[in-house]
C-alpha positions as CSV (number, residue, x, y, z in Angstrom):
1,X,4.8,83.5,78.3
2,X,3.1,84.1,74.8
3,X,2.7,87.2,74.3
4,X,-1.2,86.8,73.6
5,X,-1.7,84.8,76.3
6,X,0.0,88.2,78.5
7,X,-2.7,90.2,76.9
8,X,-5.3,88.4,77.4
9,X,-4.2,87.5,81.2
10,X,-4.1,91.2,81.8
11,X,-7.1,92.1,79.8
12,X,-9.0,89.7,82.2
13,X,-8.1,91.6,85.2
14,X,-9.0,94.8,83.7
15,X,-12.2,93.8,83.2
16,X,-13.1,92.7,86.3
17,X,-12.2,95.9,87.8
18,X,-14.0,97.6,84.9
19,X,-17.0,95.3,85.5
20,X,-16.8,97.1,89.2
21,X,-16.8,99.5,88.3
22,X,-19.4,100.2,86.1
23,X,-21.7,98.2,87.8
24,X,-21.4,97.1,91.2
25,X,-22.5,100.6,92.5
26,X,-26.2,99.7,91.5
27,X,-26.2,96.9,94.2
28,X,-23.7,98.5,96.3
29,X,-24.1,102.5,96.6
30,X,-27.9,102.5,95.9
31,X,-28.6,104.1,98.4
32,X,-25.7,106.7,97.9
33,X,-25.7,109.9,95.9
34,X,-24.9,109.3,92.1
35,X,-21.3,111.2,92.7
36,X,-20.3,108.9,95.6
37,X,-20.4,106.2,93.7
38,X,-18.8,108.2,90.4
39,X,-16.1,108.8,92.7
40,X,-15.5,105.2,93.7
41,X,-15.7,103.9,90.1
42,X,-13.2,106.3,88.9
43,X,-11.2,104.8,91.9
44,X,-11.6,101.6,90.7
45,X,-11.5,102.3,87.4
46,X,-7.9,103.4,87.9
47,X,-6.9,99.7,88.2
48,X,-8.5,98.5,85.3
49,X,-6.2,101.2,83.5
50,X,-3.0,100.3,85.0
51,X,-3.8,97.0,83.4
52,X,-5.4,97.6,80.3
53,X,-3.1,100.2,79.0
54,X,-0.1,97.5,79.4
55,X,-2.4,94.9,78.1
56,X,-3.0,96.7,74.5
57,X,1.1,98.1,74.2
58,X,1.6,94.1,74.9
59,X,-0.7,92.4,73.0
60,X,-0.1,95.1,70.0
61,X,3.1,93.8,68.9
62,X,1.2,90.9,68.1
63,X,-2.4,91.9,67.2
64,X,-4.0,94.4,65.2
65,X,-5.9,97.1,67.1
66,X,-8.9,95.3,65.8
67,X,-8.1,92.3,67.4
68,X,-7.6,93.4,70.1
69,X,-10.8,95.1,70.3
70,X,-12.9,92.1,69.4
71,X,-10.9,90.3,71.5
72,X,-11.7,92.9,74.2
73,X,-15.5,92.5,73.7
74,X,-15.4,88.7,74.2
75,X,-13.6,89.0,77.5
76,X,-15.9,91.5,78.6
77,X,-18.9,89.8,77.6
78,X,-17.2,86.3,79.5
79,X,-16.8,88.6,82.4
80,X,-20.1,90.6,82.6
81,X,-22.4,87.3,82.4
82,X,-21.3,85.8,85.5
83,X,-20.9,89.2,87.2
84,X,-24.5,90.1,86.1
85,X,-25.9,86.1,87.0
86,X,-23.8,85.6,90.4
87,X,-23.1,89.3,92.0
88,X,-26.3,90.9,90.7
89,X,-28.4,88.1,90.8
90,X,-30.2,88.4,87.3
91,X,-31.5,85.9,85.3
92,X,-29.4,84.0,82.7
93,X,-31.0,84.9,79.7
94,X,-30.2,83.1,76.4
95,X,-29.4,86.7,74.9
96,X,-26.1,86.1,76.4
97,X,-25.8,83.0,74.2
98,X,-26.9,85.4,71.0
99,X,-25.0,87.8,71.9
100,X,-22.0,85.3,72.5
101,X,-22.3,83.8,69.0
102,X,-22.0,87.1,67.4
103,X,-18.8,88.2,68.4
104,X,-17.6,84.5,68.1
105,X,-18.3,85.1,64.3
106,X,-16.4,88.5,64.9
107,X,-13.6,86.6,66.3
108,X,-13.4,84.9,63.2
109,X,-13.4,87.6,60.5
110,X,-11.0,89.5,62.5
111,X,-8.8,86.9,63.3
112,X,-8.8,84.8,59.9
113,X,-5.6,85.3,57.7
């Protein structure tokens, strides 16, 4: 398997656990003191690790550390939307789109020759 492909498989996961993490409380563990649910997100958050630490040593013989932070931000953006739309139920808003654009023209100056 490509080796950017590995990264970005792996990178994937990560952020769905990170996503969890960082979020999911406020629908979740309302309710719940705000160091309950620091405690499960750190729990969580240890998954995302155990990914994205493998993820970056993988994708780093490849990539430069910049892009694999751009390419980073796009995954977590491609994550959080759907999160935020589907699990939180927010509104789409066409900020994501904006916001989308952006890093796509960050993609390209980081990832042009």
């Amino acid at each position: 398997m490509p080796v950017i492909l590995q990264s970005t498989l792996l990178l994937i996961a990560s952020n769905v656990f990170m996503t969890f993490a960082w979020y999911a409380h406020l629908k979740n563990l309302s309710a719940k003191p705000w160091w309950i649910a620091a405690l499960i997100s750190w729990g969580i958050a240890l998954f995302e690790y155990l990914l994205q630490v493998p993820a970056n040593r993988i994708g780093y013989t490849e990539l430069s550390v910049s892009q694999l932070k751009i390419m980073q931000e796009v995954i977590t953006l491609s994550v959080f939307v759907p999160f935020a739309v589907f699990y939180l139920n927010e509104s789409f808003k066409w900020d994501y789109v904006w916001a989308a654009l952006c890093l796509l023209g960050a993609v390209y100056f980081m990832f042009r020759s």
